[in-house]
C-alpha positions as CSV (number, residue, x, y, z in Angstrom):
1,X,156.3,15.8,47.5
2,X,157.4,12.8,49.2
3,X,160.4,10.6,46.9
4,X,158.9,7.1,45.6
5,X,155.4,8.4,45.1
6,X,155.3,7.3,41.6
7,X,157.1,4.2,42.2
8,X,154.7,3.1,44.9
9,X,151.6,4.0,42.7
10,X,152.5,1.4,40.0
11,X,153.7,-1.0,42.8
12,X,149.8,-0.8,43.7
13,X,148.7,-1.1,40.3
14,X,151.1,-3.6,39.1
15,X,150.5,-5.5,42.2
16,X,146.4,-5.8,41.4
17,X,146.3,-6.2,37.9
18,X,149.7,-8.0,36.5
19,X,148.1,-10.1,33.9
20,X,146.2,-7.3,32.7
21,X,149.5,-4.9,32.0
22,X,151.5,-8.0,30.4
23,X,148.7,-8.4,27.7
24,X,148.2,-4.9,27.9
25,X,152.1,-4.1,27.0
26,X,152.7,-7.0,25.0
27,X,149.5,-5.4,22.3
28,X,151.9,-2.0,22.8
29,X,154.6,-3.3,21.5
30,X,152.9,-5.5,18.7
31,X,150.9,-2.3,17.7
32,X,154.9,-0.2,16.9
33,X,156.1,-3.5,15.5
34,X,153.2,-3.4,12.9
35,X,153.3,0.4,12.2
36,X,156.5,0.2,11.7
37,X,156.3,-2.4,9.4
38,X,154.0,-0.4,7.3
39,X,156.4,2.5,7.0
40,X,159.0,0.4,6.2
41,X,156.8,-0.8,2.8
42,X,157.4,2.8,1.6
43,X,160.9,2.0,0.7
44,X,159.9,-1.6,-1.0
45,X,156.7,0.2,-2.6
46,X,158.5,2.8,-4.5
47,X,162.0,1.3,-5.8
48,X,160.5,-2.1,-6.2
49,X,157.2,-1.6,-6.8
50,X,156.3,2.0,-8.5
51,X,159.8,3.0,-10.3
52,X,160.2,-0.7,-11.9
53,X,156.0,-0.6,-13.0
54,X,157.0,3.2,-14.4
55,X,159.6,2.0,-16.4
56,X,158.0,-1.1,-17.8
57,X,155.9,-1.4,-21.2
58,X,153.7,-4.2,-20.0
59,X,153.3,-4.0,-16.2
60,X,152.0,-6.6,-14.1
61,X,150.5,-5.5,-10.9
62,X,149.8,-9.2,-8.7
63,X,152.8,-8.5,-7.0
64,X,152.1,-4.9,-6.2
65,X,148.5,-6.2,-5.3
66,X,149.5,-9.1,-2.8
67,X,151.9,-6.7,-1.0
68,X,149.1,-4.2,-0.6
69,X,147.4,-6.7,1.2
70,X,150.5,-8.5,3.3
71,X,150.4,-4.4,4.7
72,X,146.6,-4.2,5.3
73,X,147.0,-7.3,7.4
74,X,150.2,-5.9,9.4
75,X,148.3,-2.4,10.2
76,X,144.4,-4.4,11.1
77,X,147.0,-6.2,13.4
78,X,147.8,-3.4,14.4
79,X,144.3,-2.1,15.3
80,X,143.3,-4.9,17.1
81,X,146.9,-4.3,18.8
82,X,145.5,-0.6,19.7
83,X,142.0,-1.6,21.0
84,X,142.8,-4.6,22.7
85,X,145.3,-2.6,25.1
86,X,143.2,0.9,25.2
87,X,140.1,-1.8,26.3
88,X,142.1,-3.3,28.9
89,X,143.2,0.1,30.3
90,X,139.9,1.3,30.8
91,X,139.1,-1.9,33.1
92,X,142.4,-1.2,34.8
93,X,141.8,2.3,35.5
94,X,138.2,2.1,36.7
95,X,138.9,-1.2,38.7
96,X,142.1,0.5,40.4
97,X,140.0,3.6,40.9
98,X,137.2,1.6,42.5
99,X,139.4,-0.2,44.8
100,X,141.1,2.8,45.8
101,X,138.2,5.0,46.6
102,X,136.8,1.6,48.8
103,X,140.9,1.7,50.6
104,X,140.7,5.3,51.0
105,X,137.3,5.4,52.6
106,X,137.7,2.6,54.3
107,X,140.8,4.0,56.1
108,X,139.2,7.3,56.5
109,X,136.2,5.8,58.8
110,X,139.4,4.4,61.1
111,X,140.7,7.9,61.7
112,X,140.8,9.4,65.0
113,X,138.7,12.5,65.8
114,X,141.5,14.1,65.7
115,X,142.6,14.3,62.2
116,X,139.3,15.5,61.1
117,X,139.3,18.1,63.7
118,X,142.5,19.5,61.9
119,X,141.6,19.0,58.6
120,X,138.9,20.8,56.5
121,X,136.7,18.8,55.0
122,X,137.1,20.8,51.7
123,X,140.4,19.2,51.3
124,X,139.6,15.9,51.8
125,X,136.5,15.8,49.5
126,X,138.8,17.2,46.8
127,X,141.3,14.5,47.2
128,X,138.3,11.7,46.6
129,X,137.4,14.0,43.1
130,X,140.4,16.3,41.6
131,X,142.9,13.7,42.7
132,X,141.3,11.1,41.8
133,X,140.8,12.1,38.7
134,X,144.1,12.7,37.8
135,X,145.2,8.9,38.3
136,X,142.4,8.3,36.1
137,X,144.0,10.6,33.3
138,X,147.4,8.9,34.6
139,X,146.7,5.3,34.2
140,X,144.0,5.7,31.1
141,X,145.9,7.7,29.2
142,X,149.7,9.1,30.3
143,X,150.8,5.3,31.1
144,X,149.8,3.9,27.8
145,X,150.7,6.7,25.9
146,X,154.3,7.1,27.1
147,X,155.1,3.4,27.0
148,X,153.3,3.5,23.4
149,X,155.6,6.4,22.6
150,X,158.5,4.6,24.4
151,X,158.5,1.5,21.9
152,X,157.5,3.6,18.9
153,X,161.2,5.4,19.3
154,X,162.9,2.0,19.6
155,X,161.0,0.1,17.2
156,X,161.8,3.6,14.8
157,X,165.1,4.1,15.7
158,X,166.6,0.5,15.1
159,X,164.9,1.2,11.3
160,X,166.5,3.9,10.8
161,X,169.6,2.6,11.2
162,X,169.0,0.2,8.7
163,X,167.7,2.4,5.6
164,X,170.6,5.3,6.4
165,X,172.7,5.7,9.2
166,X,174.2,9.5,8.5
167,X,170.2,10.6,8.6
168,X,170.0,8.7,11.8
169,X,172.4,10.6,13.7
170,X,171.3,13.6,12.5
171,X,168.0,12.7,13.5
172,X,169.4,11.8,16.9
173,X,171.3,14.9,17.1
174,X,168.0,16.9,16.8
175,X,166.2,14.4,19.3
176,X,168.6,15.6,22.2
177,X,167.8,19.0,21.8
178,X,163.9,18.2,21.6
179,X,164.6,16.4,25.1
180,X,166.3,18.9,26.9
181,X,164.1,21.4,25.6
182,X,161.4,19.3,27.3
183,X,162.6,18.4,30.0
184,X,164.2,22.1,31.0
185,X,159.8,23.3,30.2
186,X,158.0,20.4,32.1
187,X,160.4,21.1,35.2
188,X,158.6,23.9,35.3
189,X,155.2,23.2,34.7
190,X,155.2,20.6,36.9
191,X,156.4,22.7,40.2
192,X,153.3,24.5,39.1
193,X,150.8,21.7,39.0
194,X,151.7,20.8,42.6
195,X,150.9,24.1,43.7
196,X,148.2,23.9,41.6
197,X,146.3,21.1,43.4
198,X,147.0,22.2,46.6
199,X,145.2,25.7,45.9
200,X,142.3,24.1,44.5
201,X,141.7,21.8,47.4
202,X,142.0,25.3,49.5
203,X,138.9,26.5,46.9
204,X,137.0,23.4,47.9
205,X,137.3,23.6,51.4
206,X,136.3,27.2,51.5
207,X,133.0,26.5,49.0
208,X,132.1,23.9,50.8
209,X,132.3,26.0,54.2
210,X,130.3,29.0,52.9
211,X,127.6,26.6,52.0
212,X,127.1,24.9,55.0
213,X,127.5,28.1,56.5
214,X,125.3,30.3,54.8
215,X,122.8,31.1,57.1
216,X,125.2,32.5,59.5
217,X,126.8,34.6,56.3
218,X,123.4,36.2,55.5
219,X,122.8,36.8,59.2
220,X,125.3,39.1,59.6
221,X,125.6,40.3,56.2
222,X,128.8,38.8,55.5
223,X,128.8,38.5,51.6
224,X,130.7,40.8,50.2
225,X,133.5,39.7,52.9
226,X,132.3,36.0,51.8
227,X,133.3,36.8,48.1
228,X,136.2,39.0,48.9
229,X,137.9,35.9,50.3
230,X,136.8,33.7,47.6
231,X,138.4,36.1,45.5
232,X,141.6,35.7,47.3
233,X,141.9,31.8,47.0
234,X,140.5,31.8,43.7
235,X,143.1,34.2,42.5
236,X,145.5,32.2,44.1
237,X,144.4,29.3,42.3
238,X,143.9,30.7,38.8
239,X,147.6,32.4,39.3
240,X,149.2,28.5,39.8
241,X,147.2,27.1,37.0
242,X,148.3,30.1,34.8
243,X,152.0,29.3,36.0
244,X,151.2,25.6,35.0
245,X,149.6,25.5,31.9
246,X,151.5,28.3,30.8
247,X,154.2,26.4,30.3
248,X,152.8,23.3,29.9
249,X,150.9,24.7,26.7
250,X,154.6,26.2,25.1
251,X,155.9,23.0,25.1
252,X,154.0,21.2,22.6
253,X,154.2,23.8,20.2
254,X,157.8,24.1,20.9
255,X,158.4,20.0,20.9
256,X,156.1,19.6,17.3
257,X,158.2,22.2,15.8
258,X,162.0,21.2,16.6
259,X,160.4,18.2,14.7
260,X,159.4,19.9,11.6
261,X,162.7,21.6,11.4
262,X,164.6,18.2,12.1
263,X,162.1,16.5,9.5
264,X,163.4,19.2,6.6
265,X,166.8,19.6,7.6
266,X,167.0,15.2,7.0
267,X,164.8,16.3,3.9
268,X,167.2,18.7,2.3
269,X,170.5,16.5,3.4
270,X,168.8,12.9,2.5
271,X,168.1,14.9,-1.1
272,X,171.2,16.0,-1.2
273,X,172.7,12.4,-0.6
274,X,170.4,10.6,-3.0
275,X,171.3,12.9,-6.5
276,X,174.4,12.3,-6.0
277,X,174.2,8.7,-5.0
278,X,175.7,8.8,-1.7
279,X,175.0,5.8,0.7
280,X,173.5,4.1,-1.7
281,X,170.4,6.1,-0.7
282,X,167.5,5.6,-2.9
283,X,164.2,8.2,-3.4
284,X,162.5,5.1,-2.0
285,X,164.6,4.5,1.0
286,X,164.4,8.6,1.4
287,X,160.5,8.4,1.2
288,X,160.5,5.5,4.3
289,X,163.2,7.6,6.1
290,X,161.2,11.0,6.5
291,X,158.1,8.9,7.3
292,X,160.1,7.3,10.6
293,X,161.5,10.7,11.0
294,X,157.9,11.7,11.5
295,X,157.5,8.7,13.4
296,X,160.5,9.2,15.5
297,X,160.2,13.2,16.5
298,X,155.7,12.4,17.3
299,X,156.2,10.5,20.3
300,X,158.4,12.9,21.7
301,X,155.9,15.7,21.5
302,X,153.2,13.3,22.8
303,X,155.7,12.3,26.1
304,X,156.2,16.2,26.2
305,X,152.5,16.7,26.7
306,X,152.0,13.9,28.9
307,X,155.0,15.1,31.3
308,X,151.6,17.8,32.8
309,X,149.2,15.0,33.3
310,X,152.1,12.7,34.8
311,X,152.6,15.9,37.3
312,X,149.4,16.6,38.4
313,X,149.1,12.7,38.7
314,X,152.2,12.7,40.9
315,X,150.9,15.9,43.1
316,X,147.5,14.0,43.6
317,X,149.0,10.8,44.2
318,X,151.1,12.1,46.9
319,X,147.6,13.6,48.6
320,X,146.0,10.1,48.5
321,X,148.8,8.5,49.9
322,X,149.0,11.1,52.8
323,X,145.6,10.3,53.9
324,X,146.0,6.8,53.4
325,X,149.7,7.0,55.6
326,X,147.6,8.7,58.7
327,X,147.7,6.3,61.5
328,X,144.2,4.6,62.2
329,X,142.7,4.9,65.5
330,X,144.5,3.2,68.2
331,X,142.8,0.6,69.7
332,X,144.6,-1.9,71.9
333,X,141.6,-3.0,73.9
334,X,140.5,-7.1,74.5
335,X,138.0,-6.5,76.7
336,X,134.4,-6.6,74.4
337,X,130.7,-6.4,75.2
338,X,128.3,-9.2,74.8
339,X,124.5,-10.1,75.6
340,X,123.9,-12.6,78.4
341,X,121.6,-14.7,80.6
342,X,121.5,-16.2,84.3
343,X,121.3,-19.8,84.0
344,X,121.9,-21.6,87.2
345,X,122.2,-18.1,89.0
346,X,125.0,-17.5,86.7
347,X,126.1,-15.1,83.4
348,X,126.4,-16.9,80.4
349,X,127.2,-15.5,77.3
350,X,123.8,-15.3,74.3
351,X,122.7,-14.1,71.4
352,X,119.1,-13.5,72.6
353,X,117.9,-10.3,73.5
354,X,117.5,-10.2,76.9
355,X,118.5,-6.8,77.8
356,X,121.1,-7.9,80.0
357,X,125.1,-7.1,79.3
358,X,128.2,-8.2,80.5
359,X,132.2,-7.4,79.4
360,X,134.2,-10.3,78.3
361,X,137.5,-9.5,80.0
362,X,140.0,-11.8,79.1
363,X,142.5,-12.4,82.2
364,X,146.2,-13.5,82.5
365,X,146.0,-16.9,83.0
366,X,144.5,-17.7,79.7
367,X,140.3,-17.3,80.7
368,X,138.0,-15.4,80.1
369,X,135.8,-13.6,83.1
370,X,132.4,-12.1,82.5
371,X,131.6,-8.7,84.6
372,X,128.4,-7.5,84.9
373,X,127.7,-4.6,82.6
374,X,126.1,-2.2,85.3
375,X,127.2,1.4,84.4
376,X,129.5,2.1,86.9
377,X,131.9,5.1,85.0
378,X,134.2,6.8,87.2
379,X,136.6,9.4,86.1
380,X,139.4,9.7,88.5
381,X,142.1,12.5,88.8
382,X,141.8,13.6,85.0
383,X,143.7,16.0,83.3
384,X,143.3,16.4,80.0
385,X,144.6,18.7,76.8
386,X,143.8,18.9,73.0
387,X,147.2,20.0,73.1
388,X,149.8,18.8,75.9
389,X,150.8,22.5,76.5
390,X,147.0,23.3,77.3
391,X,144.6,21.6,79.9
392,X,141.1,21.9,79.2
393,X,140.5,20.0,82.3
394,X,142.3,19.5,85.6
395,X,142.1,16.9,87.9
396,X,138.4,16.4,87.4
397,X,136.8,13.7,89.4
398,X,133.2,12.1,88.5
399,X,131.7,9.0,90.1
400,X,128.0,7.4,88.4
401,X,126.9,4.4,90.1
402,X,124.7,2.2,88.0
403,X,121.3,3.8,86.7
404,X,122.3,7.4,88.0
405,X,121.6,10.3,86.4
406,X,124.8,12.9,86.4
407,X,124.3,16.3,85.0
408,X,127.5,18.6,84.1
409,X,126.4,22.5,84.1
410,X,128.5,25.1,83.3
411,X,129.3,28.1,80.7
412,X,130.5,27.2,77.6
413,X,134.3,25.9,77.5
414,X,134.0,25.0,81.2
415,X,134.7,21.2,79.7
416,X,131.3,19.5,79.8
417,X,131.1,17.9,76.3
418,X,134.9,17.1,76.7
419,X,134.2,14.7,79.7
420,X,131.5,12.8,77.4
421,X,134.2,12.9,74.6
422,X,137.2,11.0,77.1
423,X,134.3,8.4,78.0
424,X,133.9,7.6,74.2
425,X,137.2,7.8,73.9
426,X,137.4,10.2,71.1
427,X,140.5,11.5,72.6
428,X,142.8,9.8,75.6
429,X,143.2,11.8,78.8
430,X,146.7,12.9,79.8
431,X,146.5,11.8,83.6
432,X,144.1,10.2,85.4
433,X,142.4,7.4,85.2
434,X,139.1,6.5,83.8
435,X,136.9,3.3,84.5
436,X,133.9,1.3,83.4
437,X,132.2,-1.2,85.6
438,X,136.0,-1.5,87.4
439,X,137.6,-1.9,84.3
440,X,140.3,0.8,82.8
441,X,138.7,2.2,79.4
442,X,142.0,1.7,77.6
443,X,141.5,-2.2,78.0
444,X,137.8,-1.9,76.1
445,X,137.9,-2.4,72.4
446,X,136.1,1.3,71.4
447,X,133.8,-0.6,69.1
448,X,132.4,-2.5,72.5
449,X,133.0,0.8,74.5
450,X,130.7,2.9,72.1
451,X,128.3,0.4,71.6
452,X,127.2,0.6,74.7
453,X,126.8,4.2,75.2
454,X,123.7,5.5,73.7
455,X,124.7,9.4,72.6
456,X,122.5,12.5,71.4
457,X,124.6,15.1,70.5
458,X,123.9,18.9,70.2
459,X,124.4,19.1,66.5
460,X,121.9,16.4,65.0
461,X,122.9,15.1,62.0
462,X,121.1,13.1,59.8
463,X,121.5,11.4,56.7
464,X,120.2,11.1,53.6
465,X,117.4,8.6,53.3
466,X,113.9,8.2,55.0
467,X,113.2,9.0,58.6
468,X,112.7,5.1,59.1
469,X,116.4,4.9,57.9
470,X,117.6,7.9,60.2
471,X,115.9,6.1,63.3
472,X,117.5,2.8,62.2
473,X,120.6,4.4,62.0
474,X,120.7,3.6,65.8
475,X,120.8,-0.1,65.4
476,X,120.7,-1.6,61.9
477,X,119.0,-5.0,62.4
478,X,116.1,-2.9,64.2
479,X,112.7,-3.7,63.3
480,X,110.0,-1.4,61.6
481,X,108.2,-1.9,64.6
482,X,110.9,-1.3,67.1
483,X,111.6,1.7,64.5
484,X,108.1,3.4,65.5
485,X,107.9,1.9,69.0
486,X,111.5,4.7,69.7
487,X,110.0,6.6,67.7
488,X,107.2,6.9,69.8
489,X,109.5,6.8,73.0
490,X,111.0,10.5,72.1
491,X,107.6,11.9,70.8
492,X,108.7,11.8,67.3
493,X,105.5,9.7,66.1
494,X,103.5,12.7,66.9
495,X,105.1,15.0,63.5
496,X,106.3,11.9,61.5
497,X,102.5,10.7,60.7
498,X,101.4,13.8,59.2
499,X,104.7,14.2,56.6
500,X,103.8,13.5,53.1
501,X,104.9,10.2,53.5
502,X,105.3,9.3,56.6
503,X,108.3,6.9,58.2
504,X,108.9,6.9,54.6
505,X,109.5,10.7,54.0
506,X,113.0,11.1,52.6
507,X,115.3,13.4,54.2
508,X,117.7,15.2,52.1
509,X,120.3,18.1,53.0
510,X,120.7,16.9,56.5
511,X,117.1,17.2,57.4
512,X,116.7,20.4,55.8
513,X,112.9,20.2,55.0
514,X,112.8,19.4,59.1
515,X,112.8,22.1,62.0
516,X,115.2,22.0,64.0
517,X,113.1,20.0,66.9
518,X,112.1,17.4,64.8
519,X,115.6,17.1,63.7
520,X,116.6,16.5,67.4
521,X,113.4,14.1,68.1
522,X,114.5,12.1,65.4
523,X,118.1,12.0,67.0
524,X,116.7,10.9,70.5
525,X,115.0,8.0,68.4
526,X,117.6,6.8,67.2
527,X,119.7,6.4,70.4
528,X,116.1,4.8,72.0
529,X,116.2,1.9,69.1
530,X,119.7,1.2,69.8
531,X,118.7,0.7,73.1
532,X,122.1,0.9,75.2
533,X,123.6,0.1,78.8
534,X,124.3,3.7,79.2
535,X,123.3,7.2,77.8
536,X,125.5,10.8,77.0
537,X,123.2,13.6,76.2
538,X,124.8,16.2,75.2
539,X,122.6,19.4,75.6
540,X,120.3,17.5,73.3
541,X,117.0,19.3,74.7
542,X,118.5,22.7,73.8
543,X,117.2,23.2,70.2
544,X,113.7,22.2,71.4
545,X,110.9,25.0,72.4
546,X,109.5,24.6,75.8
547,X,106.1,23.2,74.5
548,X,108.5,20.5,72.8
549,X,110.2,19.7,75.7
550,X,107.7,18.9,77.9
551,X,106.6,16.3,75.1
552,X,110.0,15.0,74.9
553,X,110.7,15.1,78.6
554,X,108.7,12.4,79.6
555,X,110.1,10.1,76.8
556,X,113.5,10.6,77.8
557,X,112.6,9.8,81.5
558,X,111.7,6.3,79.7
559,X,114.7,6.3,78.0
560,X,117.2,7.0,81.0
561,X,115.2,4.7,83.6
562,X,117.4,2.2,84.7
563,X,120.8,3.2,82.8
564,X,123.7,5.7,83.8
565,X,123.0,8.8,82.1
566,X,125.1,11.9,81.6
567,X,123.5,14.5,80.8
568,X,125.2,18.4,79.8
569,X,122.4,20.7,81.0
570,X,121.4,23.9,78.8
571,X,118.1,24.2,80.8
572,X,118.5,23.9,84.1
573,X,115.1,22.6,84.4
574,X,115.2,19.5,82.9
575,X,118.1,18.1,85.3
576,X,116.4,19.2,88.7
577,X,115.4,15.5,89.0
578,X,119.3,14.3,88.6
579,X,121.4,12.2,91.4
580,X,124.2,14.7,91.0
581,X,125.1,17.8,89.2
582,X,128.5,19.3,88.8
583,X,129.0,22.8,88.1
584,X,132.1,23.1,85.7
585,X,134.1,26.0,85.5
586,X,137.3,26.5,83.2
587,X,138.2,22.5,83.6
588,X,137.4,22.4,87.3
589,X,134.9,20.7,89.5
590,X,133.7,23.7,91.8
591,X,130.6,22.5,93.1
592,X,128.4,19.3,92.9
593,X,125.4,17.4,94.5
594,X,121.4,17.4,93.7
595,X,119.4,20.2,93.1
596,X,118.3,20.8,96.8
597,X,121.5,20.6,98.1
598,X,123.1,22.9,95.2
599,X,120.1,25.2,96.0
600,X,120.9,25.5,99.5
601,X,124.5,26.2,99.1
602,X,123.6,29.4,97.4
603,X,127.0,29.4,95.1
604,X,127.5,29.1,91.5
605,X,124.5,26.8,90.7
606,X,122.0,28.8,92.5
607,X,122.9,32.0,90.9
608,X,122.5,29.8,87.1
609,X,119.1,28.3,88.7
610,X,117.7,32.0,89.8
611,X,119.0,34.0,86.9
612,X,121.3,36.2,89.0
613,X,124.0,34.7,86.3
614,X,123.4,33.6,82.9
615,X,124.6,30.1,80.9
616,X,126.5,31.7,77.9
């Protein structure tokens, strides 16, 4: 647990809603000035109220009546006191919750791949819902409550010392051994309730995993292994919680009672003391005394109880604030993408349509150039490494002049999807150099950079919402029209017309009421309405059926006319009509050139092409 955790989690909430926690402790401290108040009538109730009426032949009870009332008024203060601040808190707590779920998510879309590839997603769901539920506890109810309690024991204390100061310090003397009692029992609850959420963001994960991985589970009959493992983390988690609420649930119990006993100890002495008329202490004044007694041992028992909430607070706090501390994406590019026209035989900058790009590239000397976006991308001497220890590529070279097609072929782990990644910049390459249209990828803001690269990945995934929404995805100004026109494009008009609703079928489960061709169809639509420079598909013919592809085939020739394409190969057959194929093996180039070339070479291609090897 990182130090200042706490501290920085009420710098953020004091920091949003000051006004809001000065009315909210200012109706805190009215609230135990008023109850106090009250008790403090017991004493003025009985020995000038009740004994004096006892003792009298005719009483008169106006006076008895007007105090009643001069109470009722201090305790309905009182209750306005108490709702006014609980009111507020609820505001507080779901505004501060709001605006931290918007700051976490938020910071989370500016992650690098990187930290999601090393993170299960289990754990980071669970800190949006179990951790952020404990601040919710925290700020609703713990805050409030132990301030509350806080002023109760002043307000309580400094009253007690003015009806009997003996019973005070006994009172006191029992207090300190309430509070190390406590203290010595949450220590230990707490260590618990750390361990506690990080178990049950392990259960999360793992749930999360056998769901979206059930079909391979039931394929290989993997569910008692499934459940064994749940086992496993579950026990691990209930054993934590039992450690935690084991002794978070003693010390209440113990807390309420070290109270009783100190409430009839001051009993039994404060009798003792008033018979025999020591301290001047009256039956009245030894009435209002065990009342703030009861007043003055409470709120310990209720910070006691709060000390597990304030734990689990601290333990989920400090997993918010460790996603929200991972450094964002670095981007440190100027260089940005923009539409533009020829006027006067030259670029200028628009905001029509014309299907025409260019890269601002801001130079030295203060202006800015415009370079024809043309789809050059050249990869030059790369090595690269998930891990610096471990090159996944070496000293790969790739050159696609404008409107080429480039296919990468190889087994898998040669390094074919890991070139497309290094062009999006997902991850940055080690050595090497890589360049669009002459310009270094490093200087390209990766907003720009990815906007122009139409991609159709291998794993589709779609969202929920209609199949007009999943197409739009692509470009989110796009037109119904232009919706159906891409739609069209990729041959995914054909199935769309004949679901139950059409464009406006909705899609739920990531497309599960869809095969898993019309899944990708939908995903080459959507990179067709975004309509970009340049195209990366990535094996994104090899969940279709051969009857599908040669539907799809000719709407991705549309697609890829005129732009640089790369294109990673699962079927050899649909890259026969490429400019260039490289053959990748184990992060090297070993062979590249067109089909007819490759085929006369007779090496590693032509054995993939004739079946002599097979593409694993």
């Amino acid at each position: 647990m990182k130090e200042g955790t706490m501290k920085r989690l009420l710098k953020m909430l004091w920091s949003k809603y000051k006004i809001h926690l000065i009315v909210v402790f200012l109706c805190i401290v009215g609230n135990a000035l008023f109850n106090v108040q009250g008790t403090m009538f017991m004493q003025t109730l009985i020995d000038d109220y009740i004994v004096p009426l006892l003792k009298s032949s005719s009483p008169d009870f106006s006076g008895l009546f007007h105090a009643l009332i001069r109470v009722g008024a201090l305790y309905a203060c009182g209750v306005v006191c108490a709702f006014t601040f609980n009111r507020i808190m609820v505001y507080v707590t779901q505004g501060f919750l709001r605006d931290l779920r918007i700051e976490m998510f938020e910071h989370m879309e500016s992650l690098s791949i990187r930290y999601f590839d090393r993170t299960p997603h289990g754990d980071t769901m669970s800190v949006y819902t179990n951790d952020i539920d404990t601040l919710r506890q925290l700020i609703s109810q713990s805050i409030p409550q132990l301030i509350s309690s806080c002023m109760t024991i002043v307000t309580t204390f400094v009253s007690m010392i003015i009806l009997n100061i003996p019973l005070t310090v006994l009172s006191v003397c029992m207090l300190m051994i309430m509070l190390v009692v406590s203290r010595k029992l949450g220590s230990l609850s707490g260590k618990f309730f750390v361990q506690q959420q990080g178990d049950l963001g392990k259960v999360n994960g793992y749930i999360e995993e056998m769901i979206s991985g059930q079909k391979v589970v039931k394929v290989f009959n993997h569910e008692d292994q499934a459940v064994a493992d749940f086992r496993k983390l579950n026990d691990e988690l209930r054993e934590s919680a039992y450690q935690a609420h084991k002794f978070a649930n003693i010390l209440m119990p113990v807390t309420v009672q070290l109270g009783n006993i100190s409430y009839i100890i001051c009993a039994i002495v404060g009798a003792i003391l008033a018979l025999n008329g020591h301290f001047a202490l009256t039956i009245g004044t030894l009435v209002a005394f065990l009342t703030l007694n009861k007043s003055f041992n409470q709120p310990i028992g209720q910070i006691s109880q709060q000390i597990n909430a304030v734990a689990m607070a601290q333990a989920g706090a400090g997993r918010i604030f460790d996603l929200l501390d991972q450094e964002s994406e670095d981007d440190q590019g100027v260089v940005t993408l923009c539409r533009v026209e020829t006027v006067d035989g030259k670029m200028v900058e628009t905001d029509k349509r014309t299907g025409h790009w260019a890269w601002k590239h801001p130079r030295s000397d203060g202006h800015v150039e415009l370079v024809e976006m043309k789809g050059d991308i050249r990869l030059e001497g790369v090595d690269f490494g998930y891990f610096d220890d471990r090159m996944v590529l070496h000293n790969v070279d790739v050159y696609a002049n404008p409107g080429e097609k480039i296919a990468f072929v190889g087994a898998t782990g040669a390094g074919k999807t890991t070139i497309t990644n290094l062009i999006n910049r997902f991850y940055d390459i080690q050595k090497g150099s890589i360049t669009y249209d002459g310009i270094d990828i490093k200087l390209i803001k990766k907003d720009d950079l990815r906007r122009s690269l139409g991609v159709v990945l291998q794993d589709t995934h779609l969202f929920t919402g209609t199949v007009m929404d999943n197409i739009r995805y692509g470009r989110l100004d796009a037109t119904d029209e232009e919706c159906i026109e891409a739609a069209k494009l990729a041959n995914a008009d054909l199935f769309v017309k004949h679901l139950p609703d059409g464009y406006q079928t909705m899609l739920t489960g990531d497309g599960a009421n869809l095969s898993q061709g019309q899944r990708q169809l939908l995903a080459i639509a959507r990179a067709a309405v975004a309509n970009p420079p340049a195209l990366i598909l990535d094996e994104a013919t090899s969940s279709i059926d051969s009857r599908t592809e040669k539907l799809v085939q000719d709407g991705m020739d549309k697609l890829m006319h005129g732009r640089t394409t790369l294109v990673i190969a699962h079927r050899l057959s649909t890259i026969k009509n490429s400019d260039c194929i490289m053959v990748l093996e184990q992060g090297h180039i070993i062979e590249r050139g067109n089909h007819q070339s490759l085929i006369k070479e007779k090496g590693k291609y032509y054995q993939l092409y004739t079946g002599a090897i097979e593409m694993d």
